[in-house]
C-alpha positions as CSV (number, residue, x, y, z in Angstrom):
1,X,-14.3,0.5,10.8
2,X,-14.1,-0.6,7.2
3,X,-14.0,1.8,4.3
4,X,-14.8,0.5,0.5
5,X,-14.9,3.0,-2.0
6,X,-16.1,2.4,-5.9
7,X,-17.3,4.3,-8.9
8,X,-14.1,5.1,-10.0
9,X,-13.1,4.9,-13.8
10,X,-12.6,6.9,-17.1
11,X,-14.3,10.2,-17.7
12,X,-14.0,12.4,-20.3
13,X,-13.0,16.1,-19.7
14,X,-16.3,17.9,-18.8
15,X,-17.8,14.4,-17.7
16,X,-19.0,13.3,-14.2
17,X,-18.4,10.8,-12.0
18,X,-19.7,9.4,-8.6
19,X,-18.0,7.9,-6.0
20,X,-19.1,5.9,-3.1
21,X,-17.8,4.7,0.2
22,X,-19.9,1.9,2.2
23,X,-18.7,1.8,5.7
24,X,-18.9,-1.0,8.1
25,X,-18.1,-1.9,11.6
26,X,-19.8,1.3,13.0
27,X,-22.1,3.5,12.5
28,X,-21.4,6.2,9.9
29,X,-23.1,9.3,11.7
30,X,-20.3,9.3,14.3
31,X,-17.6,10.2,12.1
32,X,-16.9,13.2,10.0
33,X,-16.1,11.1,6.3
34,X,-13.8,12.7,3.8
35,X,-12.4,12.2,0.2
36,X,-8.8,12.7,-0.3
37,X,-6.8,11.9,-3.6
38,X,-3.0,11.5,-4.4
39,X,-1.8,11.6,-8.3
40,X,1.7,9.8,-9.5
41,X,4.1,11.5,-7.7
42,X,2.2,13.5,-5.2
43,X,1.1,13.8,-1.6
44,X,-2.3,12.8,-0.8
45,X,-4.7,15.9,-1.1
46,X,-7.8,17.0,0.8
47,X,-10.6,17.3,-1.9
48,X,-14.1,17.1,0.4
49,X,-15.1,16.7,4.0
50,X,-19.2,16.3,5.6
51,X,-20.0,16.7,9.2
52,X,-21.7,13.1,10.8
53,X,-25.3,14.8,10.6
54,X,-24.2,16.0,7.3
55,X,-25.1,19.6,7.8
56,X,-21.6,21.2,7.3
57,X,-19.3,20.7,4.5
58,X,-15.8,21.7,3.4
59,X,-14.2,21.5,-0.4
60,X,-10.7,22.0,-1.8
61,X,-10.9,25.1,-3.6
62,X,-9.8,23.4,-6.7
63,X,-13.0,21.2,-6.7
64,X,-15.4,23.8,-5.4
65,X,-18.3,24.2,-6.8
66,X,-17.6,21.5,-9.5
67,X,-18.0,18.4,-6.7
68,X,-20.5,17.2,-4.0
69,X,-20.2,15.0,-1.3
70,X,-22.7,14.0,1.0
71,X,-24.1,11.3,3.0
72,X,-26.9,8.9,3.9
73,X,-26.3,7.3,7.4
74,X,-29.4,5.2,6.7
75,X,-27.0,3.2,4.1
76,X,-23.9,4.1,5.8
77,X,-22.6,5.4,2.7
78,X,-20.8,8.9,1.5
79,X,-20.6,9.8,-2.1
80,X,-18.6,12.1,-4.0
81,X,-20.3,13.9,-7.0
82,X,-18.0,15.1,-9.3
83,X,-18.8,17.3,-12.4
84,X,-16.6,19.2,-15.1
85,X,-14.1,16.8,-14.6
86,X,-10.5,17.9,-15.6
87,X,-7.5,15.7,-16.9
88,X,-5.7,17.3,-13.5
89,X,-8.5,15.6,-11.5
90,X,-7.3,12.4,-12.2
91,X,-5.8,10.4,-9.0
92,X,-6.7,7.6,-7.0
93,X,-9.8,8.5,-4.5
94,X,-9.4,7.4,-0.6
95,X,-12.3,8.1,1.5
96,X,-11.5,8.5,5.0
97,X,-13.7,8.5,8.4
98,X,-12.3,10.3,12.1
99,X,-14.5,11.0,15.2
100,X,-14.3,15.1,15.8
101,X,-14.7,17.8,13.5
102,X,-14.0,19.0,10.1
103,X,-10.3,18.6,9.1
104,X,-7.7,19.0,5.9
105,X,-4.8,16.9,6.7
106,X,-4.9,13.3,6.5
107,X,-3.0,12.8,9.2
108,X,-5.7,13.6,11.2
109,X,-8.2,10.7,9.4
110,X,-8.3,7.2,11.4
111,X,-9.7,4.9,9.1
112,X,-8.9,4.6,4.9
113,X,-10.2,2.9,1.9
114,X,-8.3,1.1,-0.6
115,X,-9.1,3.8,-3.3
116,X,-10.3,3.9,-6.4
117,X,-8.8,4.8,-9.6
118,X,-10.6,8.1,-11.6
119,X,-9.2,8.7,-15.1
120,X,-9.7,11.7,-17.1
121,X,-9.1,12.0,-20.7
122,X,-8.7,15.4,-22.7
């Protein structure tokens, strides 16, 4: 399974952003797919997870309600809708793919992305 994230880039506080992740090598629907992001100096931190079918989804409580992330297993591709952005969302983005359910820790993710880089300015 390959994981390629893009969309990244500078925002402006209050802007939005959208992320993508194509993945390849298998079909998307079998795997739960989450966003995870790591500042300078920090662990990696759960932001978003969606079920395979997409019908169940779980958010950091420091991006709830102000991101989105869902699927389209047609395209094999999970996005990550972010809104209101804040200078203290700025980190690189990893999305992530494991078989099972919904889960926090990265530990527990199988297959990464590279990441992409999301800037915001104040």
């Amino acid at each position: 399974v390959r994981l390629a994230e893009s969309g990244g880039g500078l925002a402006q506080a209050g802007g939005s952003l959208r992320l993508s992740c194509a993945v390849s090598g298998r079909t998307v629907r079998l795997y739960v797919m989450g966003w995870f992001r790591q500042a300078p100096g920090q662990e990696r931190e759960f932001v978003a997870d969606i079920s395979g079918s997409g019908s169940t989804t779980a958010y950091a409580d420091s991006v709830k309600g102000r991101f989105a992330i869902s699927r389209d297993n047609d395209k094999n591709t999970v996005y990550l809708d972010m809104y209101s952005l804040q200078p203290e969302d700025t980190a690189v983005y990893f999305c992530a793919a494991r078989p099972g359910g919904h889960s926090s820790t990265p530990a527990a993710y199988d297959y990464w992305g590279q990441g992409t880089q999301v800037t915001v300015s104040s």
